[in-house]
BARODREN-130388 format. One record per residue (C-alpha): x, z, y; residue in one letter. Coordinates in Angstrom, 3 decimals, padded with zeros to 6 digits. Each point is the difference from the previous one (the first is absolute). Layout:
PT       c1       c3       c2 rest
PT        X        Z        Y    a
...
This chain:
PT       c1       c3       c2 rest
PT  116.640  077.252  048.001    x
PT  000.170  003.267  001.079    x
PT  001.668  001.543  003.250    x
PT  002.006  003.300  000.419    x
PT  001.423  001.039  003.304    x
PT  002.745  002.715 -000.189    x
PT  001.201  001.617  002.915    x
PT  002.966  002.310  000.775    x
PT  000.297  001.228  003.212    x
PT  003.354  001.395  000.970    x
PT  001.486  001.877  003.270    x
PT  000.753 -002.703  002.198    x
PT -002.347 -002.710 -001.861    x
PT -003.067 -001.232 -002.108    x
PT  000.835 -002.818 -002.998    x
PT -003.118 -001.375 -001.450    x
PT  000.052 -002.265 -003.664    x
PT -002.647 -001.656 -000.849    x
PT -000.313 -001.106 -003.579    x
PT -001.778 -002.307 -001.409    x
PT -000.459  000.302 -003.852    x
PT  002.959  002.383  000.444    x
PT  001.963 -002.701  001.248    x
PT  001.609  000.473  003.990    x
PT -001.738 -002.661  001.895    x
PT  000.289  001.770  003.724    x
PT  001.968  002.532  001.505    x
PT  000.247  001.424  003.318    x
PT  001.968  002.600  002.090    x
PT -001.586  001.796  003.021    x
PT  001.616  002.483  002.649    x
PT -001.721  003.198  000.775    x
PT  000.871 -001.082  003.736    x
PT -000.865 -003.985 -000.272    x
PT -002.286 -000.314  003.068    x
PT -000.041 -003.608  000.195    x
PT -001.540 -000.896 -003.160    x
PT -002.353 -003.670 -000.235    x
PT -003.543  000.959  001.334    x
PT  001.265  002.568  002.455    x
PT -001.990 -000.351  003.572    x
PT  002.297  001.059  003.262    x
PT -000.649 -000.141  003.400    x
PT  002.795 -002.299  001.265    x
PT  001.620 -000.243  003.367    x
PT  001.107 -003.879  000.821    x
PT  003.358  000.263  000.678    x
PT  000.752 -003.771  000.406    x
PT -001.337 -003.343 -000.324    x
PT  002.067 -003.266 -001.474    x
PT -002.003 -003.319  001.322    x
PT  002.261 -001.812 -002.063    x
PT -001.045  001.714 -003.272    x
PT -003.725  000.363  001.577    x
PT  000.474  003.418 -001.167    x
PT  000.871  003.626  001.236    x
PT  001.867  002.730 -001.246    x
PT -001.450  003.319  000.067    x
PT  000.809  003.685 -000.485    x
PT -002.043  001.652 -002.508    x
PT  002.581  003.029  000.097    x
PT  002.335 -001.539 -002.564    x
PT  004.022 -000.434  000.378    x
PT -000.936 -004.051  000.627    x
PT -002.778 -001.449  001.467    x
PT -002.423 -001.480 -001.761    x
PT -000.898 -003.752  000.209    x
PT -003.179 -001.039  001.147    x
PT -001.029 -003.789 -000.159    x
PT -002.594 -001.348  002.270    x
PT -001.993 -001.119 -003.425    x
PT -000.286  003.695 -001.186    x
PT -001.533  000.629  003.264    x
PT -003.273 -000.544 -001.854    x
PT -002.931 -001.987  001.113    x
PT -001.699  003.442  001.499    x
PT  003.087  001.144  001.651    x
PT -001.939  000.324  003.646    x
PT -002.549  002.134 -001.883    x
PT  002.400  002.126 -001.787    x
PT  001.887  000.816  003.667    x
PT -003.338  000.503  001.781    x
PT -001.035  002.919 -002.499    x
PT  003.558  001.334 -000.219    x
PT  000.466  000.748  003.961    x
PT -004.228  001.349 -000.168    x
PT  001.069  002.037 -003.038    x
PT  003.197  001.345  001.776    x
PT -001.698  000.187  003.197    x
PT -002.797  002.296 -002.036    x
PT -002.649 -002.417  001.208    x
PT -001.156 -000.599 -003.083    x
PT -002.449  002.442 -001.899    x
PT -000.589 -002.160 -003.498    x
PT  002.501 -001.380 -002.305    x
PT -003.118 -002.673 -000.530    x
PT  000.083 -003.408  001.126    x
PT -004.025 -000.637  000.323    x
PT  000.329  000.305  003.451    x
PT  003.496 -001.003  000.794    x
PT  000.190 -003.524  001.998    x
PT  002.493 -002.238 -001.310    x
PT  002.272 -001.491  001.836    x
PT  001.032 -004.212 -000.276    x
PT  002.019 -000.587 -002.929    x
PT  003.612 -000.637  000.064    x
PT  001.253 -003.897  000.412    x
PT  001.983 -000.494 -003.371    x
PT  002.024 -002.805  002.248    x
PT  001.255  002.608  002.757    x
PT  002.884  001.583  001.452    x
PT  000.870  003.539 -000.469    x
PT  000.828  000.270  003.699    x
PT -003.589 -000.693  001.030    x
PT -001.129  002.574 -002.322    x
PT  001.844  003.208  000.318    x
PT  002.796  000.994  001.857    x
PT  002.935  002.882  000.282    x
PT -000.776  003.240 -000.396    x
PT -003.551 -000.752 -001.384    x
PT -001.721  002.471 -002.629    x
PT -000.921 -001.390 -003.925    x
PT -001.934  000.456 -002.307    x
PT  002.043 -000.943 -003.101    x
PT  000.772 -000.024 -003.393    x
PT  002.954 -000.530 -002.228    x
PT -000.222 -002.601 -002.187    x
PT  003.624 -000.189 -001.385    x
PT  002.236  003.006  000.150    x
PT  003.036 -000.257  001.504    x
PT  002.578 -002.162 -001.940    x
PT  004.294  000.224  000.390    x
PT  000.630 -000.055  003.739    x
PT -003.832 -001.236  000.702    x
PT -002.821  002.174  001.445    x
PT -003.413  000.649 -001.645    x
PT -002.343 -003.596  000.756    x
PT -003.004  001.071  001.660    x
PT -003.350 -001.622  000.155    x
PT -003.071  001.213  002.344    x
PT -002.457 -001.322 -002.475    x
PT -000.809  003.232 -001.898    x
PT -001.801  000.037 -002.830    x
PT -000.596  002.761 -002.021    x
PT  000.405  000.013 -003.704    x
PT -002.296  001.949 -002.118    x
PT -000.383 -000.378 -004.260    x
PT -002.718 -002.782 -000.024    x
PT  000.255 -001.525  003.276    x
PT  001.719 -000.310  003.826    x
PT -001.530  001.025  003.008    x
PT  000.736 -002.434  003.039    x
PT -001.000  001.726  002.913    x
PT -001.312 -002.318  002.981    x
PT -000.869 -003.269 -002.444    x
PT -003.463 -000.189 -001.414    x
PT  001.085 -002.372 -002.638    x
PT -000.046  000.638 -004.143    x
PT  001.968 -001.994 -002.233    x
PT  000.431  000.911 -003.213    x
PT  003.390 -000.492 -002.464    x
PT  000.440 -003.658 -001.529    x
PT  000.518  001.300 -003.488    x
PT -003.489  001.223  000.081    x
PT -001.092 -003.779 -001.129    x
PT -003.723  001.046 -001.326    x
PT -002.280 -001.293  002.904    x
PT -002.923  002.337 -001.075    x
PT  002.156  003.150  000.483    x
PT  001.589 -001.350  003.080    x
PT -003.346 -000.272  001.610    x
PT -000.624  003.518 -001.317    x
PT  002.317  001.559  001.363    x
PT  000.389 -001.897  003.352    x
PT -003.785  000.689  000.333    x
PT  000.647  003.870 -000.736    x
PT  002.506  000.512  002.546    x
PT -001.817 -001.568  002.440    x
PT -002.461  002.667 -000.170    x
PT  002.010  002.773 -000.299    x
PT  002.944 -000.634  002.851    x
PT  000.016  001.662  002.982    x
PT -000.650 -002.301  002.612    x
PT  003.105 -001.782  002.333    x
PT  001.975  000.588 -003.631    x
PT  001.306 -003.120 -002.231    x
PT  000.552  000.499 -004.073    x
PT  002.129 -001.814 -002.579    x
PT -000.969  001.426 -003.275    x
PT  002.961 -000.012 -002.490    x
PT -000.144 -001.202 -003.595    x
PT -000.943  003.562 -001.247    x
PT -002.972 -000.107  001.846    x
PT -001.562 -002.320 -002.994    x
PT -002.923  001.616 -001.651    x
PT  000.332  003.134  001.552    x
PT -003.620  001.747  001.251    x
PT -000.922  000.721  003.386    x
PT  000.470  003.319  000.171    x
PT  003.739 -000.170 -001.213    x
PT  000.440 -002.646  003.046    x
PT -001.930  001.852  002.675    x
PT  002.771  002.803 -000.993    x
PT  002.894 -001.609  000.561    x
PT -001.347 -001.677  003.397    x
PT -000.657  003.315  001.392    x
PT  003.045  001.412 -001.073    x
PT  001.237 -002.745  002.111    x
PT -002.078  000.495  002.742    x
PT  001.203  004.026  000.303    x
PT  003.435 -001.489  000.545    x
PT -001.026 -001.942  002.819    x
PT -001.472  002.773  001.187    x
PT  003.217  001.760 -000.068    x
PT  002.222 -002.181  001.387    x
PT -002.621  000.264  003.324    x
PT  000.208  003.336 -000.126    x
PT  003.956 -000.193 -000.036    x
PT  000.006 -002.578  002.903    x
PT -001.500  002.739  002.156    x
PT  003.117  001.109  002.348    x
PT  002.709 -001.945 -002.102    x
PT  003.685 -000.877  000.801    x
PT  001.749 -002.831 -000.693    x
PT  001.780 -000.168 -002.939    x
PT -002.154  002.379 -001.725    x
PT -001.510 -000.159 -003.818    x
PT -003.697 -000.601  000.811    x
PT -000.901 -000.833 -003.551    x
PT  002.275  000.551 -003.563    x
PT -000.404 -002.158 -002.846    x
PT -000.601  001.387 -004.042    x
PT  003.413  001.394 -001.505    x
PT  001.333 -002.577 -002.231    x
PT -001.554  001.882 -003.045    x
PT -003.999 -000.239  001.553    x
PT  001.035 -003.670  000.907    x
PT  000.824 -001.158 -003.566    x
PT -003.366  002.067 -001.204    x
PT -002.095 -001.877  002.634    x
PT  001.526 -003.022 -000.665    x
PT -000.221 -000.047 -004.236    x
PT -002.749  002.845 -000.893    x
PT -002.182 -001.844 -002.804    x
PT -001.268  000.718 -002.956    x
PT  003.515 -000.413 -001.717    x
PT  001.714  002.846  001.720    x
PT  000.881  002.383 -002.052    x
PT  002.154  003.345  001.138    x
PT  001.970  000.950  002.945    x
PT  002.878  002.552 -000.507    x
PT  001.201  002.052  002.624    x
PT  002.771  002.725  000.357    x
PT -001.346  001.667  003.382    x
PT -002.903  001.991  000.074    x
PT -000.727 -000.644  003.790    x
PT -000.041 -004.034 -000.719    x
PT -002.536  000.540 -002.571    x
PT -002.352  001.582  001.802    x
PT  000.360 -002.659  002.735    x
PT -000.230 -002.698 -002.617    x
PT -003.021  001.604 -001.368    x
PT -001.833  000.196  003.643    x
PT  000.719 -003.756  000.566    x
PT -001.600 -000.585 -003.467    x
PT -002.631  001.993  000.578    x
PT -001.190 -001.968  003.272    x
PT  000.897 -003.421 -001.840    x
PT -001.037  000.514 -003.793    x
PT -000.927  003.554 -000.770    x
PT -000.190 -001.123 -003.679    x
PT  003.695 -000.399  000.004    x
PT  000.834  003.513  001.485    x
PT  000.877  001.446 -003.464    x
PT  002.774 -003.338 -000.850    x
PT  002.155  002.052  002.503    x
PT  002.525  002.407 -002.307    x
PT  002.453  002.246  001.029    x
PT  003.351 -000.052 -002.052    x
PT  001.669  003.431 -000.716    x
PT  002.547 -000.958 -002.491    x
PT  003.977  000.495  001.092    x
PT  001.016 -003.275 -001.404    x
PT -000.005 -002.319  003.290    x
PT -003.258 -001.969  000.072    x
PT  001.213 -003.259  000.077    x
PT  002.438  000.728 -002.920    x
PT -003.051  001.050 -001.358    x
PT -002.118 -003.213  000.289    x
PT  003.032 -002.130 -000.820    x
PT  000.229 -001.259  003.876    x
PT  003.603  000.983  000.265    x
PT  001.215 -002.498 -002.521    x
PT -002.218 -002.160  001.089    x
PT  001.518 -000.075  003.578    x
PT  003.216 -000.295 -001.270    x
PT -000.245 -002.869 -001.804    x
PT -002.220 -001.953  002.168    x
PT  001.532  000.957  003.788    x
PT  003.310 -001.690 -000.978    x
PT  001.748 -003.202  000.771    x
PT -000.385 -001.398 -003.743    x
PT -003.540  000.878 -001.397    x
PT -000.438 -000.361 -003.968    x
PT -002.647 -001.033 -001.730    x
PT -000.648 -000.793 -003.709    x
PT  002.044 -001.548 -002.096    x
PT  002.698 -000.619  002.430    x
PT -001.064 -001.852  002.732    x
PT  000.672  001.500  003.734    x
PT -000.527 -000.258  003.390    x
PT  002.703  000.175  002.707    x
PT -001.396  001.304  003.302    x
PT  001.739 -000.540  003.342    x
PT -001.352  001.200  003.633    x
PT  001.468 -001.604  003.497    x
PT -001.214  000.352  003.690    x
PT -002.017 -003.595 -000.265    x
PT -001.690  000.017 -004.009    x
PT  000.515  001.392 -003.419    x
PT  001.078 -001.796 -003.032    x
PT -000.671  000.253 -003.094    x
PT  002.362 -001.674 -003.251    x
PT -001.906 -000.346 -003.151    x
PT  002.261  000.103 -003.113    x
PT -000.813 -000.533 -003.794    x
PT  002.695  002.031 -001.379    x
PT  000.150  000.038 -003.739    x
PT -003.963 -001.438 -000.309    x
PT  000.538 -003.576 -001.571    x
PT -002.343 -001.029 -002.803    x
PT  002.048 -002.394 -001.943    x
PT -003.549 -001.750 -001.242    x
PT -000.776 -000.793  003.440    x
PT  001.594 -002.551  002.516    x
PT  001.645  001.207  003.191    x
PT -003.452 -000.930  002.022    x
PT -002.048  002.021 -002.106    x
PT  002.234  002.748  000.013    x
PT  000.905 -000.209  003.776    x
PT -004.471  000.685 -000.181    x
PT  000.310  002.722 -001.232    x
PT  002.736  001.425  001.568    x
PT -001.383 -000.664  003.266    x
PT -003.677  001.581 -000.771    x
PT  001.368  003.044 -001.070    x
PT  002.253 -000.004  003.194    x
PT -002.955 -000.868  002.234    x
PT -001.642  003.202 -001.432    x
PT  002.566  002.414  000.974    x
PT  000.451 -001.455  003.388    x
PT -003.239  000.080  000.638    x
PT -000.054  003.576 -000.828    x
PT  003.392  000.708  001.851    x
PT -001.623 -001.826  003.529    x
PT -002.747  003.231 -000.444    x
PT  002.328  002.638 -001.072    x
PT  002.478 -000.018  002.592    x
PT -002.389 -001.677  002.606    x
PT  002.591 -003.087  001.112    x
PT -001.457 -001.668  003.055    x
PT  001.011 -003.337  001.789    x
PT  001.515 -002.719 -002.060    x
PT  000.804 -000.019 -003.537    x
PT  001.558 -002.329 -001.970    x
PT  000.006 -000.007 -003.667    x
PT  002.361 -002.178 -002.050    x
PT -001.339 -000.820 -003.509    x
PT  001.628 -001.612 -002.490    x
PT -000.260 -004.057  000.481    x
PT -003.274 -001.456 -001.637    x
PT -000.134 -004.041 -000.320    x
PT -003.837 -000.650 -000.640    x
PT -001.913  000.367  003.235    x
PT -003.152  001.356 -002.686    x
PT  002.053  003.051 -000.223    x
PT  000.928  000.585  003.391    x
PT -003.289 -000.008  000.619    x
PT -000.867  002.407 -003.003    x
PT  002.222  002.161  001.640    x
PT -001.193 -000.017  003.480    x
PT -003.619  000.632 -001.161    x
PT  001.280  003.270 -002.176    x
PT  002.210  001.127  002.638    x
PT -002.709  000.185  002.185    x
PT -002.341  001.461 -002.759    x
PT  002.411  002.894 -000.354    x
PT  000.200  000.485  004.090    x
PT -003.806  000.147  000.165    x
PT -000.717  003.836 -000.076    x
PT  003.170  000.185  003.044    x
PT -002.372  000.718  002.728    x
PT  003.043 -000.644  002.741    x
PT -000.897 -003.693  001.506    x
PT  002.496 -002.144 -001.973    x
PT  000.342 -003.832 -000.958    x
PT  001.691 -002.199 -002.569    x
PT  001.070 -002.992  000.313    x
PT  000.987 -002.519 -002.944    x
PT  003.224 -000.122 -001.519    x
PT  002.656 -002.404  001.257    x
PT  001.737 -002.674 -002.230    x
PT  002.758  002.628 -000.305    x
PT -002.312  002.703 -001.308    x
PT  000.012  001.901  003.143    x
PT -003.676  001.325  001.115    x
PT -000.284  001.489  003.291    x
PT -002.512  003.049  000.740    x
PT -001.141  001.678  003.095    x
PT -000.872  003.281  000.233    x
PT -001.384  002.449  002.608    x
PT  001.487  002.737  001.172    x
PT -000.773  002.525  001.649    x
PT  002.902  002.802 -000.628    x
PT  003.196 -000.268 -001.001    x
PT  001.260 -001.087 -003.826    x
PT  000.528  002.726 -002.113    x
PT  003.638  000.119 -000.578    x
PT  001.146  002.933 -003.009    x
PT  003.114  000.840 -000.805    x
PT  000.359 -000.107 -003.992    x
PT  003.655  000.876 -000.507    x
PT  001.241  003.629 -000.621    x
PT  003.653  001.762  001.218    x
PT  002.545 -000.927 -002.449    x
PT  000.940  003.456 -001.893    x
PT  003.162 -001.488 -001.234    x
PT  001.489 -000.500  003.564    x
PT -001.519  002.569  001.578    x
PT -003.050 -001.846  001.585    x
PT  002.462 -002.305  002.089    x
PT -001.465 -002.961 -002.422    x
PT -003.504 -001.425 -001.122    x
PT -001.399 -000.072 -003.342    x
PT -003.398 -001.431 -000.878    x
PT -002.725  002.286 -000.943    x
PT  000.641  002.419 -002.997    x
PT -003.813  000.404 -000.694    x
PT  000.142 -004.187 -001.455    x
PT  003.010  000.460 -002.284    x
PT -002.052  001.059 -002.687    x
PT -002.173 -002.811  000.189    x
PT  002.759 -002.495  000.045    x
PT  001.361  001.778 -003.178    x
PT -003.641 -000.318 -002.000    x
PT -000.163 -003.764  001.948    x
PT  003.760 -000.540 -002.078    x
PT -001.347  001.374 -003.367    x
PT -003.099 -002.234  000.178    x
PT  002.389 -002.860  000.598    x
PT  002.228  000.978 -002.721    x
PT -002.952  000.373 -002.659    x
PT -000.764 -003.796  000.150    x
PT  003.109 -001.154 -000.255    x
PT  001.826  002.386 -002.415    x
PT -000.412  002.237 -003.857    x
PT  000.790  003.418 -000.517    x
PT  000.447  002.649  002.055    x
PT  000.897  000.354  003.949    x
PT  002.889  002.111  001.391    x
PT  000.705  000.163  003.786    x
PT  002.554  001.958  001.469    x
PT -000.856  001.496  004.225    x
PT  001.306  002.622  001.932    x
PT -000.085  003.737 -001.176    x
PT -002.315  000.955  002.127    x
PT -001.820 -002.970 -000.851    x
PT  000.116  000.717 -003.626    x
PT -001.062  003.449  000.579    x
PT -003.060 -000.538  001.471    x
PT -000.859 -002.833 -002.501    x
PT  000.701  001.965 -002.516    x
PT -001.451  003.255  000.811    x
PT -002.668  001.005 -001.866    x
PT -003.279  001.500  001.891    x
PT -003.658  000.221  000.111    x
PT -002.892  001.460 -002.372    x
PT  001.504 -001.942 -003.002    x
PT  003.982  000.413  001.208    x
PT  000.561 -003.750 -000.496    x
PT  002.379 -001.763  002.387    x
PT -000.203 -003.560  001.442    x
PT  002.509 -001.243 -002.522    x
PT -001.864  000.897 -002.795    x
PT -003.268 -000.816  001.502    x
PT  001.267 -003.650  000.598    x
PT  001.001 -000.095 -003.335    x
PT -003.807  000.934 -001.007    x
PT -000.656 -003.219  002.140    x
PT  002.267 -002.427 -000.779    x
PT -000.262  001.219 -003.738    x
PT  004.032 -000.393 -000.277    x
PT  002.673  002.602  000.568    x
PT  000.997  000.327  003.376    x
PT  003.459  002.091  000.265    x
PT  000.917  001.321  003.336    x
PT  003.621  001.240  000.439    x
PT  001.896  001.201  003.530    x
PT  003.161 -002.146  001.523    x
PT  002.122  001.342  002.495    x
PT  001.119 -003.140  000.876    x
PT -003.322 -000.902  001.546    x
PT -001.538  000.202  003.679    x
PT -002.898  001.897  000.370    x
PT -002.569 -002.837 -000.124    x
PT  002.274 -002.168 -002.577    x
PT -001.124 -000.399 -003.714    x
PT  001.565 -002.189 -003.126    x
PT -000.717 -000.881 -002.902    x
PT  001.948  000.776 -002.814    x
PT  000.218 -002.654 -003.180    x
């Protein structure tokens, strides 16, 4: 498998696809001006406590407060306020913690009011952006994500990630962190981290260490509310987060987001520096790479896969759900439980890949078609979860229900990424919606396939002019149009002819 991350940045935004096998597998949208992004660090003013909740809400600078739960305080929360007020204060000299006395750690059974109170300064970070009418949740446990590992400041302990399962390379690497972390600093070393040589490590955990250093520095003389520390753009986060061996290009159409792809790259994996390209063509790059379509078909209410069977996707306030239907797929030498099997696999696929791409959070709840046997319920439970392996949000799946409903949880940490796939109507002069123009050929080709199987001789289908036109129209090296090149395919004669008659998106075929 190989990954491709395309980029186009545009005047108000950045949209990044990343593509898998040329396939769309995550895509993201990112503000020039998005200053609460997950991993930010603010210095927060307490603006009110909630006993009841055992929480506080705090201004980070942001329209709403954000929510702070006395849990998220952290275990080293006295620590972290001590050298905040010395590094405002300027009393500290060091962003090292060799010499810096701990305080007691936090009780995880007490009260925000015994803790902090109004008006209090914070060391935070946001760990969910703000969602609807909710504020960014903040947690004062930072931690500091780098490409093999996260730095914990104030916690000596190393754990390592549990699908490392080798015991010998476990105790490597526990072993080599030990020796190489500064001191009055805790480590979790990510799944990456496998097999990779010291010196690779002892890079990324001093690139880690210079932003701790920097975030000091920005404490020195800070006001609340201010940015003391900014997360990766989206683009450096997905590189951090998936840079292996199997990475294979990234396209961008800005010169100035090159080079500051290339200087992350070149701190992280210099060998990758060169992957980074910079496209010049005037097609759009994502009609280029084929992301468009892609986007269209997949962002909608009713998602298509092969051979007819779809997936209707609904959002609410409280949970998403998801209605798995087999269309047109029955295999008349199977019975209705095998065939419900393979329905539902094929479903659980695409859902699984539809949780990643537009990044649902909360509850889920996915209704596949009824299965009888409790062998494959459980079949489908296992792949379901095979397929939602490589999601690294926190998520879990539960088994399905005697009515063939399976229920998932998902985190999330910004909100669901919602797409609008219709176009203006240009028959009623964009007062109506039609669905996207960029799938209509597809359909058409999907029709013809059908057709093939089931009937001799030759195809005719009558569409709009326009529609015609552009089917018909011959272009390219060899001036062949799509007509004739599906008649290459389909080895039949494929006749395309305009109707009047017809809407826009509407085809029939003729006898």
């Amino acid at each position: 498998m190989k990954y491709d991350l395309i980029i186009d940045s545009r005047p108000t935004e950045v949209a990044l696809a990343l593509l898998r096998d040329g396939l769309l597998i995550e895509f993201h949208k990112e503000k020039h001006d998005n200053d609460f992004s997950v991993g930010d660090i603010y210095l927060a003013k307490v603006r009110k406590t909630v006993p009841g909740l055992n929480a506080a809400f705090v201004n980070v600078g942001y329209e709403r407060d954000g929510f702070l739960h006395y849990l998220d305080l952290g275990a080293h929360y006295n620590s972290y306020k001590k050298f905040t007020h010395q590094a405002i204060n300027q009393k500290l000299n060091t962003a090292s913690l060799k010499n810096f006395k701990k305080e007691k750690t936090l009780d995880k059974k007490g009260a925000i009011n015994n803790v902090i109170k109004n008006g209090d300064l914070l060391l935070t970070q946001i760990s969910k952006e703000p969602i609807s009418t909710k504020g960014p949740r903040l947690t004062s446990e930072i931690s500091l994500a780098g490409r093999y590992m996260v730095l914990l400041p104030f916690s000596d302990k190393v754990s390592i990630s549990q699908k490392i399962d080798d015991s010998k390379e476990q105790s490597r690497l526990k072993k080599l962190i030990r020796s190489i972390k500064p001191h009055g600093f805790g480590v979790i070393i990510r799944t990456v981290a496998k097999d990779k040589k010291v010196a690779e490590l002892d890079r990324d955990l001093k690139n880690l260490y210079k932003k701790w250093q920097l975030i000091t520095k920005n404490l020195k003389n800070a006001k609340p509310k201010s940015k003391i520390h900014g997360e990766l753009n989206k683009a450096s986060t997905i590189l951090r987060d998936l840079l292996g061996e199997k990475f294979n290009k990234i396209h961008v159409n800005n010169d100035q987001l090159k080079t500051e792809l290339q200087e992350y790259l070149s701190k992280i994996a210099p060998e990758k520096e060169k992957n980074v390209k910079l496209y010049k063509k005037s097609i759009p790059i994502f009609q280029e790479f084929n992301v468009t379509k892609q986007i269209k078909s997949a962002f909608g209410k009713n998602v298509t896969m092969k051979k007819g069977v779809y997936l209707v996707i609904e959002h609410t306030e409280a949970l998403h759900v998801i209605d798995v239907n087999s269309g047109k797929k029955v295999d008349a030498k199977k019975d209705q439980e095998e065939n419900a099997l393979i329905v539902n696999l094929e479903a659980a696929h695409e859902v699984a890949r539809q949780l990643r791409l537009r990044d649902m959070g909360g509850i889920i709840v996915v209704d596949f078609i009824d299965m009888k046997e409790e062998k494959n319920r459980l079949i489908l439970t296992e792949k379901l979860k095979e397929f939602m392996r490589k999601d690294k949000a926190k998520h879990n799946v539960l088994p399905p229900t005697k009515f063939g409903l399976v229920q998932i949880t998902r985190q999330r940490v910004k909100p669901v990424m919602n797409i609008d796939t219709n176009e203006s109507c240009p028959m009623c002069s964009g007062n109506g919606k039609i669905d996207s123009s960029l799938l209509l050929v597809d359909k058409i080709e999907t029709k013809i396939n059908k057709l093939i199987s089931e009937h001799e001789g030759s195809i005719h289908i009558s569409t709009h002019p326009f529609t015609a036109s552009y089917l018909n129209q011959k272009k390219g090296w060899f001036k062949s149009s799509i007509s004739t090149k599906w008649s290459k395919k389909f080895k039949r004669k494929i006749l395309i002819t305009a109707d009047e008659r017809l809407h826009l998106l509407q085809y029939t075929v003729v006898n």
